[in-house]
PATI-924532 format. One record per atom (N, C-alpha, C): x, y, z; residue in three letters. Coordinates in steps of 0.2 Angstrom, whole numbers, plus 2048, in hexadecimal, padded with zeros to 3 digits. Each point is the difference from the previous one (the first is absolute). Example, Ala and Ser with C-alpha at 12.3 -4.5 7.8 and 13.67 -1.06 7.14 Angstrom:
BEGIN
8427E4827Ala/7FC806800Ala/804806800Ala/7FE8057FCSer/804806801Ser/7FC805803Ser/
***
This chain:
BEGIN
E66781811Unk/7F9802800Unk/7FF8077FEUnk/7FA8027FCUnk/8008077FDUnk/7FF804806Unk/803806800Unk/7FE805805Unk/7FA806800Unk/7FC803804Unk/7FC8057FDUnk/8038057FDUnk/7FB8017FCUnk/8028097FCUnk/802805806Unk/8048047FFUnk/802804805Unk/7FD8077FFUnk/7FD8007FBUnk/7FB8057FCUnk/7F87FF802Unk/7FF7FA803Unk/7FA7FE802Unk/7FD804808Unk/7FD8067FEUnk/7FD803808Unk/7FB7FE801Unk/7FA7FD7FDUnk/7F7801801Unk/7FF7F8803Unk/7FE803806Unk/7FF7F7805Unk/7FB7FB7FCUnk/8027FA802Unk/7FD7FA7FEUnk/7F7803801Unk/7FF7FD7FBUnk/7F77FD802Unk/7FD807800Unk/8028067FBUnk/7FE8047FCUnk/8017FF7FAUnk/7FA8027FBUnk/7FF7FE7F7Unk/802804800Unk/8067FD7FBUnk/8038097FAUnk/8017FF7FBUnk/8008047FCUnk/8028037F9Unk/8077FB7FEUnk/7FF7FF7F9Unk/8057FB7FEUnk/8008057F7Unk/8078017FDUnk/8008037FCUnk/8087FE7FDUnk/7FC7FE7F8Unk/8068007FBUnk/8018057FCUnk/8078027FFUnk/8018067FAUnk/8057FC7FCUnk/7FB8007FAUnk/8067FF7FAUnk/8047FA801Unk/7FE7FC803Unk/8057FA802Unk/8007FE7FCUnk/8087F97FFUnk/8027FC7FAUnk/8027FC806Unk/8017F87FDUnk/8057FD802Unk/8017F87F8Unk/807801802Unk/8037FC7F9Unk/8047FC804Unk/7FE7F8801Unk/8067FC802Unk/8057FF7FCUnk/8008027FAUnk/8068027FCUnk/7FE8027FCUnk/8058067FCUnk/8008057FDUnk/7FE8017FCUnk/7FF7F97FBUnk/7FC7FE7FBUnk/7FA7FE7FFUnk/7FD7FF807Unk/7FB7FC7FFUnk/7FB807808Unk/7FF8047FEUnk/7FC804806Unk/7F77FC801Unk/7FE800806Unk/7FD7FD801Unk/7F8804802Unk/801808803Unk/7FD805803Unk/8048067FCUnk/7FA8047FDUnk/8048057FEUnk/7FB807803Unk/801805803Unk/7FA8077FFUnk/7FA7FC802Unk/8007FD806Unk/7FB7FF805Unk/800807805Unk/7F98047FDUnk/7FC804805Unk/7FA7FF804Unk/8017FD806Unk/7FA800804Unk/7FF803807Unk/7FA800803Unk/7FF803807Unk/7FD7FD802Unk/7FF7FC805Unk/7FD7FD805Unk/7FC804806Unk/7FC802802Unk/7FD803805Unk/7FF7FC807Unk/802805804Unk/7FF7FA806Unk/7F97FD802Unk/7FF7FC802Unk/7FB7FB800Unk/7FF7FC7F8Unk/8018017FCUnk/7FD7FE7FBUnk/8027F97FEUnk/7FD7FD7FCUnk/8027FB7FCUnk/8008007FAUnk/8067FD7FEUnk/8028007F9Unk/8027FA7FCUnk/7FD7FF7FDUnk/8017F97FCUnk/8038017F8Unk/8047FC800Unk/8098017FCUnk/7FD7F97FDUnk/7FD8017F7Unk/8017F87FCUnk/8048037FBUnk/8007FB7FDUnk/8067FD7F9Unk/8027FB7FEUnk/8027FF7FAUnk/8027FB7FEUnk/8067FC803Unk/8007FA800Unk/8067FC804Unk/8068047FFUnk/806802805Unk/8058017FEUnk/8018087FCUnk/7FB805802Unk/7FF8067FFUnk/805805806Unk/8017FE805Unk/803801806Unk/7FB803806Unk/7FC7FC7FFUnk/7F9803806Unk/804800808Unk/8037FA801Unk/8027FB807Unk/808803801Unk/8018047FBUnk/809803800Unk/7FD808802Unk/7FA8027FEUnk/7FF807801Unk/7FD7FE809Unk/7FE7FD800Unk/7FB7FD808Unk/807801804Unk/8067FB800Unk/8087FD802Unk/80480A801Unk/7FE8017FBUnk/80480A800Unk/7FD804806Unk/7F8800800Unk/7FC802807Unk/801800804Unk/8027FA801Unk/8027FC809Unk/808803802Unk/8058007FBUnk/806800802Unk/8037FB7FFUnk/7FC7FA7FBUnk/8037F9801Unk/8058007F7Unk/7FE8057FDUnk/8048027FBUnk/8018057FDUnk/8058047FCUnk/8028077FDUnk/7FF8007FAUnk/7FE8067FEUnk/7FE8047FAUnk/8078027FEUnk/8018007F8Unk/806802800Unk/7FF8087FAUnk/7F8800802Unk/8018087FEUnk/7F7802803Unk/8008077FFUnk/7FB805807Unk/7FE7FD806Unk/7FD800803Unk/7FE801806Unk/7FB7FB805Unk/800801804Unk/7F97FB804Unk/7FF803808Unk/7FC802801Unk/7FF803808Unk/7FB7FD802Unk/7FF7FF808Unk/7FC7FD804Unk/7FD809804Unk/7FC803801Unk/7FC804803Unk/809807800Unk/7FF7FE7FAUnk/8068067FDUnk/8087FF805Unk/8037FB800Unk/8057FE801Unk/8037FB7FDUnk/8058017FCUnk/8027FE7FCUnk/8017F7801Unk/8027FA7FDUnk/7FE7F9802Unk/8067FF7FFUnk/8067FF804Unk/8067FC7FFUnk/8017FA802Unk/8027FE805Unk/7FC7F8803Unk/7FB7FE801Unk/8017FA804Unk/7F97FD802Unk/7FC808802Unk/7FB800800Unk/7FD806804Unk/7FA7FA804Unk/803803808Unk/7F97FB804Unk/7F9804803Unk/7FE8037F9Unk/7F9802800Unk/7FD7FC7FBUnk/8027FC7FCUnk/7FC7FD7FDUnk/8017F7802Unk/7FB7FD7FEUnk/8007F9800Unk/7FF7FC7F9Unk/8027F9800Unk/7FF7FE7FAUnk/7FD7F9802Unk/7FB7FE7FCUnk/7FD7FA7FEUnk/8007FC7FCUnk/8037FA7FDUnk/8007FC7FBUnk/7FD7FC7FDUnk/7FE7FC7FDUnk/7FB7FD7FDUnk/8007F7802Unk/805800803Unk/8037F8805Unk/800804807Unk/7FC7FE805Unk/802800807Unk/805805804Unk/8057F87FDUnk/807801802Unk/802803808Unk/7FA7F9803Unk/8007FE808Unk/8077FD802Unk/801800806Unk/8077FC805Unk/7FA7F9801Unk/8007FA7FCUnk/7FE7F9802Unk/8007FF805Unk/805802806Unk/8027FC808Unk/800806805Unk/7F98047FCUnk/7FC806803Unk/7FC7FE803Unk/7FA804804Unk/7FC7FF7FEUnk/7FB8077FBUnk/7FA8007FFUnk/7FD8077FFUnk/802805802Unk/7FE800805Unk/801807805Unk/808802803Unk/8047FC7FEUnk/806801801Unk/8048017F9Unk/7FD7FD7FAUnk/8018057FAUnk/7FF8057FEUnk/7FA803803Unk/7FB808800Unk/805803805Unk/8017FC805Unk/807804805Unk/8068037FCUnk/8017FD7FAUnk/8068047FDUnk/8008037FCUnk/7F9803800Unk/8018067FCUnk/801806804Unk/7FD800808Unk/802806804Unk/807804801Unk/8018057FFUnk/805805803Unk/8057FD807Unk/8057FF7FEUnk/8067FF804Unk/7FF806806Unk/8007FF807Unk/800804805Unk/7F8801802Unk/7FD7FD7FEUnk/7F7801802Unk/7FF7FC804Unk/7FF803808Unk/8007FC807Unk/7FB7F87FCUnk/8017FB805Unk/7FE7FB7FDUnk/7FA7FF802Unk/7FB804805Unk/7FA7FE802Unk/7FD8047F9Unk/8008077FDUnk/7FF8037FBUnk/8007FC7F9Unk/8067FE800Unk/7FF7FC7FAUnk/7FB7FA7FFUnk/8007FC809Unk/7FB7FA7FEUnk/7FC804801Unk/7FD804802Unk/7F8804800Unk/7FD8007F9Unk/8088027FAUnk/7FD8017F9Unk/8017FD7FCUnk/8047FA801Unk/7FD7F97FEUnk/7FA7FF801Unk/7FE7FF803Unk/7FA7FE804Unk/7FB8037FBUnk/7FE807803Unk/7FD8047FAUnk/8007FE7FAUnk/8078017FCUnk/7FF7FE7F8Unk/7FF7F97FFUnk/8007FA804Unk/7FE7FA801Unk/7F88007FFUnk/7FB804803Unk/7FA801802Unk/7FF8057FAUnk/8038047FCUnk/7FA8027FCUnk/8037FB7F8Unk/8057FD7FFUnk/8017FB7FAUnk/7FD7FA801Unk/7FD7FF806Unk/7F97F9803Unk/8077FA800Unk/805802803Unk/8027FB801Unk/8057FE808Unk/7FC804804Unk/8017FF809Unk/7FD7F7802Unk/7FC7FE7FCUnk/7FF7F8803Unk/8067FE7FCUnk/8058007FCUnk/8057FF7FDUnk/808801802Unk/7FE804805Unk/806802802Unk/8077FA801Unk/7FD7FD804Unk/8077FB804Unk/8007FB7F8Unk/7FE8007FCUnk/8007FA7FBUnk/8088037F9Unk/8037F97FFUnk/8048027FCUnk/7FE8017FAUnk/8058037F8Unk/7FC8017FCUnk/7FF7F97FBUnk/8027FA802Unk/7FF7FB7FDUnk/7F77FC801Unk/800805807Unk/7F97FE801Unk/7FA8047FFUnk/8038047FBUnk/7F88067FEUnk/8007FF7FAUnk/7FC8037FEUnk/7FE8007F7Unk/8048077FCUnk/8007FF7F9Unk/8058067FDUnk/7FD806802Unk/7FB8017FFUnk/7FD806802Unk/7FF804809Unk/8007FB802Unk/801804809Unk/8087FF800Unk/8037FC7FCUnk/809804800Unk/8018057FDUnk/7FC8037FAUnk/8028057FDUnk/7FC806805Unk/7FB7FF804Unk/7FF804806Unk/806801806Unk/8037FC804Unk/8038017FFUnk/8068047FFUnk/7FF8007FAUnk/8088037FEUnk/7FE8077FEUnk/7FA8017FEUnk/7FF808801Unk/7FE803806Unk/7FB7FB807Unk/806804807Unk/807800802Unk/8017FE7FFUnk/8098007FEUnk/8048067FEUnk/7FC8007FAUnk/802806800Unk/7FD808801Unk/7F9800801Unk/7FD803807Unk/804804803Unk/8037FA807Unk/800801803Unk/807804802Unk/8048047FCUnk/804803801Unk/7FC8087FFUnk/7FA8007FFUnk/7FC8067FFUnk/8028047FAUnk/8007FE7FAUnk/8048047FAUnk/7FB8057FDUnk/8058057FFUnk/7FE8057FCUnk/7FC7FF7F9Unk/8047FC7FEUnk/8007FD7F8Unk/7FD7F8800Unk/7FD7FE7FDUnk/8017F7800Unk/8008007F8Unk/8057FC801Unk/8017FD7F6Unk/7FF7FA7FFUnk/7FB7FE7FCUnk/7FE7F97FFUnk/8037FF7FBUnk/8037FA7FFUnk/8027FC7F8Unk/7FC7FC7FFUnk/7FA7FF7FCUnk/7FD7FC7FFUnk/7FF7FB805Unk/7FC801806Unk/7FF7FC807Unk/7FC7FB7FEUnk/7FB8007FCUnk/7FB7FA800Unk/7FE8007F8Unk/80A7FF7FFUnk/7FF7FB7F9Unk/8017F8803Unk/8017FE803Unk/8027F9801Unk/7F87FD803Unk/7FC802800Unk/7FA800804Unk/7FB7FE7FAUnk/7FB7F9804Unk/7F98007FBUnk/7FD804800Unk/7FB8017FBUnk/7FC8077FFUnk/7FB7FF803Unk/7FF7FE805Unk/7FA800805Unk/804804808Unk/8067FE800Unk/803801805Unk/803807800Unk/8018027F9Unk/8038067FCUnk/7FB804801Unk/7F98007FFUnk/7FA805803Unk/801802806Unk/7FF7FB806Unk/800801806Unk/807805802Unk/8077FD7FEUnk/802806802Unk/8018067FBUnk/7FD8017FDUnk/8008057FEUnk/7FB805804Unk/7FB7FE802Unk/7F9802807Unk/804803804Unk/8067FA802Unk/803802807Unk/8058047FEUnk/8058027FCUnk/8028067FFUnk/7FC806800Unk/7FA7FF7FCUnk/7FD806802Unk/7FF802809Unk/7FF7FC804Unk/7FB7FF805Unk/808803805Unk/8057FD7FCUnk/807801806Unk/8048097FEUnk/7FF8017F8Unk/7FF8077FFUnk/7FC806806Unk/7F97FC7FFUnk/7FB804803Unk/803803808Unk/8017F9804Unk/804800807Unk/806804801Unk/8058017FBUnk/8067FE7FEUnk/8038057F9Unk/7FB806801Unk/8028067FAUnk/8087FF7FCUnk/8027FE7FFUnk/8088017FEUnk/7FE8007F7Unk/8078037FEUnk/8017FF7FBUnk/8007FC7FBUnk/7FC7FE7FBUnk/8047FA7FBUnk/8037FF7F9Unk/8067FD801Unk/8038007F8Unk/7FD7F77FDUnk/7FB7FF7FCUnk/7FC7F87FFUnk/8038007FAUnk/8057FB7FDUnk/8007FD7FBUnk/7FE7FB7FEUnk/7FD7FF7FBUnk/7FA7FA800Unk/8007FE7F5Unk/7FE7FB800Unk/8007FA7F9Unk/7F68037FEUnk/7FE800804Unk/7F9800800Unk/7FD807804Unk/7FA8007F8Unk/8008077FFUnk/7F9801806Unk/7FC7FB800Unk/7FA801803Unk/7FF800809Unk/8087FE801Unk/804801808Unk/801807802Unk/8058017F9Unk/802808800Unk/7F7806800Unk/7FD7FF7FCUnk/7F98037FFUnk/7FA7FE807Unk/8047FD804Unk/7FB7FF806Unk/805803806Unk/8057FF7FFUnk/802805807Unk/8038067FEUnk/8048027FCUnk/8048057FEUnk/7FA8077FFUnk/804807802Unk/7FD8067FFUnk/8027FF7F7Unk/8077FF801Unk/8008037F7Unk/8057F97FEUnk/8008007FAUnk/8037F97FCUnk/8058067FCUnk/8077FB802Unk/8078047FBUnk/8017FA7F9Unk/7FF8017FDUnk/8017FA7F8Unk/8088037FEUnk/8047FB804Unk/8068017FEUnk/8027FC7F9Unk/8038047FDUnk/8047FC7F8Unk/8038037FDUnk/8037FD7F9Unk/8058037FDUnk/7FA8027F9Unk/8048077FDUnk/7FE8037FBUnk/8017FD7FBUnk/7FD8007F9Unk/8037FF7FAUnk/8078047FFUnk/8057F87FFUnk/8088047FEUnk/801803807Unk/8007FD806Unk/802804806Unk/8027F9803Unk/808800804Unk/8047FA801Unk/7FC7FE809Unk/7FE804805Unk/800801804Unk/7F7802802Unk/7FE7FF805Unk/7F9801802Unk/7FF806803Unk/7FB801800Unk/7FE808802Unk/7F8801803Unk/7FE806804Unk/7F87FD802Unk/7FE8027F9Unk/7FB7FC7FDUnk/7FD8017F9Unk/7F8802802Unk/7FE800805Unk/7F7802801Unk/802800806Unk/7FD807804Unk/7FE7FF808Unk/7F67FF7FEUnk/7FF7FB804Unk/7F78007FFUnk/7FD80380AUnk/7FC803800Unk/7FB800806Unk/7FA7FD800Unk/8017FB809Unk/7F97FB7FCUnk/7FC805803Unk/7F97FF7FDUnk/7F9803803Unk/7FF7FE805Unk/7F9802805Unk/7FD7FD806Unk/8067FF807Unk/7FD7FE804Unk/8037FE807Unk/8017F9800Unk/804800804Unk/8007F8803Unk/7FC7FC804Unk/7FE7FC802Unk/8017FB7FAUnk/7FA7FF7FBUnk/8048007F9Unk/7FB8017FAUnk/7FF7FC7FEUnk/7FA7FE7FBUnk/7FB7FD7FCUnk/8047FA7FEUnk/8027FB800Unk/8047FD7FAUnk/7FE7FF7FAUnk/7F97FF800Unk/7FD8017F8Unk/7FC8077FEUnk/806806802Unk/7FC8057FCUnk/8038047FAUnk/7FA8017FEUnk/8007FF7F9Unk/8058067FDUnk/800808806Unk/808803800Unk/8057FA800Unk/8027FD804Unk/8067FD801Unk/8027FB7FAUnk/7FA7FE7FDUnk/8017FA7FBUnk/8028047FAUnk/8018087FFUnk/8008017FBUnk/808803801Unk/800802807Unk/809803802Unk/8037FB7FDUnk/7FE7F9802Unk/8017F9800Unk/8058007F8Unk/7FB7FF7FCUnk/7FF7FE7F8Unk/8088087FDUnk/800805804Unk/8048067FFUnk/8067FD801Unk/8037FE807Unk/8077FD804Unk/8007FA7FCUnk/7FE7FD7FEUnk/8007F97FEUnk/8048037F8Unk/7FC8037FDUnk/8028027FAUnk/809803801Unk/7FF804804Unk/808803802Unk/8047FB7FFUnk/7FE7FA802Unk/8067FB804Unk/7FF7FC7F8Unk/7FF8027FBUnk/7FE7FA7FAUnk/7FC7FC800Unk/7F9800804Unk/7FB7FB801Unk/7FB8037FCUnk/7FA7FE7FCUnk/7FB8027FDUnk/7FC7FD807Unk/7F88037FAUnk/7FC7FE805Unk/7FC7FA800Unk/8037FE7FCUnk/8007F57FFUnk/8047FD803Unk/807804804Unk/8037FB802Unk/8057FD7FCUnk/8028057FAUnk/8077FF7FBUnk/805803802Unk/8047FD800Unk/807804801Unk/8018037FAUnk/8038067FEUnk/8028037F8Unk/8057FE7FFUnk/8027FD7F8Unk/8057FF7FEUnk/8017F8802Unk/7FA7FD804Unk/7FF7F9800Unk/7FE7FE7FEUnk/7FE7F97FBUnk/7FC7FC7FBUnk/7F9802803Unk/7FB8017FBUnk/7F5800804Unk/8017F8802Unk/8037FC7FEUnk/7FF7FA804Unk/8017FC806Unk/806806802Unk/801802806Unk/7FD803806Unk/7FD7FD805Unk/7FA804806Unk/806801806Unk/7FF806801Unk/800801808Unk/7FD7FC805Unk/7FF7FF804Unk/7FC7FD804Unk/7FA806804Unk/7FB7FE802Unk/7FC807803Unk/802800806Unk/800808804Unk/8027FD807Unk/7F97FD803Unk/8047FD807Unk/7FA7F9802Unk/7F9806804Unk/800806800Unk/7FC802803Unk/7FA8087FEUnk/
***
């Protein structure tokens, strides 16, 4: 089982600062995957991480937690350096990934802190139960809820260890886009309650442009073997914003082009007979 960073002093359930210098990592020496990634995270903020598939968005997300190493510069959490796991951050996946012969609230139970009296803990289940709307679900297994109030959840779950950090990988790519709205509401709504930091990697740009402070457009340069941040963007307005504003539709048509999308919805270097599909909203 991984251990905490030993380098980790700032108590759980304070937003901190997350910071890359110059980092690289190459799962092999020929094939580097991250090169000269500079970024800074500010505590409380949200940051949404797109790119093309296979860019290393989810290996840069995997280096911030501890659950993987850089084999060149740096990575700090609230200026301390990231060796192992560090249990100021939490992670969220884009599957569940409940105990079946759970139930709810007893899966929400295991994201709490080891040694957290047990009236405390069920106190804060409870809570993160009640503001994810899923306290009349409690005793129920995850066979018996819908994808969407299991990916609820799995983000108390991960709550409920109070993290400094929350790193989402693509949490509600597996979700209908009607269901993908909603919790995208309640991220916001669970942020609002629940200041913490976030690391959001995301496929979809109009997720990223509705919750993120700033959008990082990760990718590789012309003649460049390995990915790099190639655009930081900061969105305008507050949250929660306009989904059809005429700002954001034009940031929209900007990140879309970054990623090789036009604003018909061509991929470049794809046949014109070729469509993208539109996103569904």
């Amino acid at each position: 089982m991984p251990t905490d960073s030993a380098t980790s002093t700032t108590p759980t359930g304070v937003a901190v600062s997350v910071e890359f210098g110059r980092l690289g990592r190459a799962f092999d020496p020929s094939k580097p995957v991250l090169a000269d990634v500079d970024l800074r995270v500010e505590p409380g903020e949200i940051v949404a991480i797109i790119g093309a598939s296979g860019c290393g968005k989810s290996t840069l997300l995997r280096i911030a937690g501890g659950l993987d190493t850089q084999t060149s510069g740096s990575v700090s959490i609230d200026g301390t350096p990231v060796a192992t796991y560090d249990p100021r951050t939490a992670v969220g996946f884009q599957e569940p990934r409940l105990l079946p012969w759970r139930s709810i609230a007893d899966n929400v139970a295991l994201g709490v802190p080891r040694g957290t009296p047990k009236a405390t803990a069920r106190a804060g289940v409870d809570r993160l139960l009640e503001l994810v709307g899923l306290a009349d679900a409690a005793g129920q297994r995850p066979r018996e809820v819908s994808g969407g109030m299991a990916q609820r959840a799995s983000l108390a779950r991960a709550l409920a260890r109070s993290p400094g950090v929350l790193l989402l990988d693509e949490p509600f790519g597996a979700l209908d886009a009607l269901t993908r709205l909603k919790m995208q509401d309640l991220l916001l709504d669970i942020h609002a309650a629940e200041p913490t930091t976030v690391l959001l990697v995301t496929h979809d740009v109009d997720e990223a442009l509705q919750l993120a402070d700033r959008i990082v457009l990760l990718g590789r340069a012309d003649g460049d073997a390995a990915a790099t941040v190639l655009e930081t963007v900061t969105v305008p307005g507050r949250r929660p914003r306009d989904r059809g504003s005429a700002e954001l539709a034009e940031l929209r048509a900007s990140l879309l082009s970054g990623l090789g999308i036009d604003r018909h919805g061509h991929a470049r270097g794809i046949a014109s007979s070729t469509t993208i599909p539109a996103f569904p909203y």
